[in-house]
Legacy VTK file of the C-alpha trace (Angstrom):
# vtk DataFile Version 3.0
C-alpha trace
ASCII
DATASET POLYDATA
POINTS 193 float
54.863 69.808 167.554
52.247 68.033 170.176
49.596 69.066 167.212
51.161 67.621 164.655
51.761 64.267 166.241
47.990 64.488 166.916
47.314 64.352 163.146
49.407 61.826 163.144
47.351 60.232 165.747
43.768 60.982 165.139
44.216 60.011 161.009
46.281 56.669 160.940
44.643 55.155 158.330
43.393 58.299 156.543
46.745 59.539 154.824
45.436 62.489 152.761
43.899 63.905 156.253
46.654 63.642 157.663
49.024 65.187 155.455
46.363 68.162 154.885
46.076 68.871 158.192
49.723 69.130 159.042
50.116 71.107 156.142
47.409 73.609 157.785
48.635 73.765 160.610
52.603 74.247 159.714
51.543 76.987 157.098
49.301 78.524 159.959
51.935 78.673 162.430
54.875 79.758 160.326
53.184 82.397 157.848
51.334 84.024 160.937
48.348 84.675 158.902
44.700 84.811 159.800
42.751 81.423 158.886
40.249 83.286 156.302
43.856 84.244 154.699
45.186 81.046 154.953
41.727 80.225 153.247
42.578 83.139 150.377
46.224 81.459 149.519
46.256 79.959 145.810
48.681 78.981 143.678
49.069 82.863 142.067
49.994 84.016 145.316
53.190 82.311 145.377
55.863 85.111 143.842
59.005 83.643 144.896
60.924 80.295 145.184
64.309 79.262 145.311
64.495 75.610 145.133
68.079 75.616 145.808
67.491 76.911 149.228
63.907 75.746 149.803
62.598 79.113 150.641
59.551 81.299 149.213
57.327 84.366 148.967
53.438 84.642 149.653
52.052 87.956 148.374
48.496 87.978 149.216
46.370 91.180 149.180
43.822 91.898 151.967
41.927 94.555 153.826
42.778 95.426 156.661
41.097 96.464 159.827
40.281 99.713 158.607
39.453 98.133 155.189
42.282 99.353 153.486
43.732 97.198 151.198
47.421 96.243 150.911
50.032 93.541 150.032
50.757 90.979 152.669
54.096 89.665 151.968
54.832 86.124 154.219
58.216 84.052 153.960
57.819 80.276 152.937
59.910 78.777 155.612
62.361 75.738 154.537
59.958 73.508 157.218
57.348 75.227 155.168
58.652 74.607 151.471
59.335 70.913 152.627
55.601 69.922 153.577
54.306 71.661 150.123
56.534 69.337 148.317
55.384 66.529 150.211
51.782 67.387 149.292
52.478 68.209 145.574
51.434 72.002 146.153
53.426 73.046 143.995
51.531 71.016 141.333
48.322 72.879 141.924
46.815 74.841 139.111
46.768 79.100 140.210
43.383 79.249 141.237
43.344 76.767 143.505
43.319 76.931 147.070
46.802 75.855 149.186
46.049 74.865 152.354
42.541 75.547 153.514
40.208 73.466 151.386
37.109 74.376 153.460
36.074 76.895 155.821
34.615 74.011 157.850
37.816 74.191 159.721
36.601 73.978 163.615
35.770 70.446 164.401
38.901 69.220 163.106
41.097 71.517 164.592
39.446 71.268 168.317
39.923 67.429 167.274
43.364 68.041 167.043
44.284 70.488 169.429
42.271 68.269 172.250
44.085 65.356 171.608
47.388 67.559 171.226
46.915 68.197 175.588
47.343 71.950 174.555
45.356 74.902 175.578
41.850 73.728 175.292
40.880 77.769 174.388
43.789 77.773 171.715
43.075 78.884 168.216
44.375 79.538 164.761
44.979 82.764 165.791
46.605 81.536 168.637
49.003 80.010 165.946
49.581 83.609 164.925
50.510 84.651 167.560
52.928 81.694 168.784
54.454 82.583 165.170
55.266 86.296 165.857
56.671 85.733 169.341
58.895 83.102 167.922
60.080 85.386 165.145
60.147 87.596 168.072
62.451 85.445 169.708
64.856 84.308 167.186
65.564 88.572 166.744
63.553 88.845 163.714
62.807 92.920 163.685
59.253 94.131 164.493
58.472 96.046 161.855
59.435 92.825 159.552
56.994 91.003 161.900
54.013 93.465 161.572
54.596 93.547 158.116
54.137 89.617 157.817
51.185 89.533 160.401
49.333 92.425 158.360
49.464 95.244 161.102
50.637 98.951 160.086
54.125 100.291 161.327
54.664 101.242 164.727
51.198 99.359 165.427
51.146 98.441 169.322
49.012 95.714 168.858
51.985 93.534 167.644
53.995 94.009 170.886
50.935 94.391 173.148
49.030 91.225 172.027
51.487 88.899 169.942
54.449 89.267 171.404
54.683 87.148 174.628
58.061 85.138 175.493
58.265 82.327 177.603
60.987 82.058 179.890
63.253 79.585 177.590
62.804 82.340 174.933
64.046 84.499 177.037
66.841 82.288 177.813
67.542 81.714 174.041
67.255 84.925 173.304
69.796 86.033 175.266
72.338 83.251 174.292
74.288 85.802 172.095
74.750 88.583 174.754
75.962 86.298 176.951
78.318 84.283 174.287
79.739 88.051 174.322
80.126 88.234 177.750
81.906 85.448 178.324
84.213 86.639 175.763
84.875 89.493 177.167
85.385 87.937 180.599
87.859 85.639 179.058
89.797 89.019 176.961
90.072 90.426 180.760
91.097 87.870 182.275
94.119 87.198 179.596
94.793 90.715 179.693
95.522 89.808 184.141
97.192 87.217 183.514
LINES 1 194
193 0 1 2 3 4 5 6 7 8 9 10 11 12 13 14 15 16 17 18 19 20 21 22 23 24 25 26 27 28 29 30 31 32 33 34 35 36 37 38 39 40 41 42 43 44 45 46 47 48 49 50 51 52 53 54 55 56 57 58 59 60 61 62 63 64 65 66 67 68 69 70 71 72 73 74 75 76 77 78 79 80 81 82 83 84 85 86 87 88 89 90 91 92 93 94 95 96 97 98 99 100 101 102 103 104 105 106 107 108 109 110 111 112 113 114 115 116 117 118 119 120 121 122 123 124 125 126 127 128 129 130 131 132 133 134 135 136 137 138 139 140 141 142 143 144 145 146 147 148 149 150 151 152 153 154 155 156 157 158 159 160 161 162 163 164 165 166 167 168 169 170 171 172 173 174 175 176 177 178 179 180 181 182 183 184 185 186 187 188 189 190 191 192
């Protein structure tokens, strides 16, 4: 969020930087991908949406570490769906590019990200990996998460590296179990009464 009042910031006068930028970073951060990925994404990649509920598929095939090529499949969030809208996206002829326009991407990112006040050594991949602890976090399933962030099944590298919770994820996380506790408390202490 401090990022994308940043753009809002650092391109006041210059609209379409503005709105290009957020859209960056919001598809960054919620598909999870890699930014020469994010670089890859055109308008044929897009195999799903429901305009009804705002929501989308990404199928984008890549190599993988071990060059081996499969289908990445990433969810077009609602937050998502709403910027690409807002910057006619959906408009865009097949072969062209989404979100990253240029591979020129550093200067304007560090640009961003320094006048954001966040980790000065943060990254796009950084983004990535903010995205699969939150998906983490809100109980999405691992193996849906390694699938999205491109890393095989049962990989360690998703849970090793990724996944890191902050303590208020922790906190949130844990919101259900203890909605359940507290209905169980209440059940027992009926059942005394």
């Amino acid at each position: 969020q401090r990022m994308l009042a940043a753009c809002d910031r650092l391109f006041p006068r210059k609209r379409e930087n503005r709105k290009r930028w957020r859209l960056v970073l919001i598809a960054a951060y919620t598909l999870g991908c890699r930014v020469d990925e994010l670089f890859q994404i055109t308008g044929a990649h897009i195999k799903y949406l429901d305009e009804e509920k705002r929501v989308g598929l990404i199928e984008l095939t890549v190599p993988d570490s071990r060059n081996k090529i499969h289908t990445k499949k990433m969810p077009i969030t609602t937050w998502l769906f709403d910027e690409m809208e807002a910057g006619g996206i959906f408009n865009k002829a097949a072969d062209e590019r989404l979100f990253m326009w240029t591979k020129a991407y550093r200067k304007p990112f560090d640009e961003i990200r320094n006048e954001a006040d966040v980790n000065p050594k943060g990254t796009f991949h950084t983004l990535r990996a903010t995205s699969a602890t939150d998906k983490a976090a809100s109980g999405q399933e691992l193996e849906t998460i390694q699938q999205e962030v491109g890393h095989r099944k049962g990989s360690e590298v998703t849970s090793r590296h990724y996944i890191h919770f902050e303590d208020l994820q922790i906190i949130e996380s844990a919101s259900s179990f203890n909605e359940r506790l507290e209905r169980t408390r209440q059940v027992h202490h009926q059942t005394k009464e």
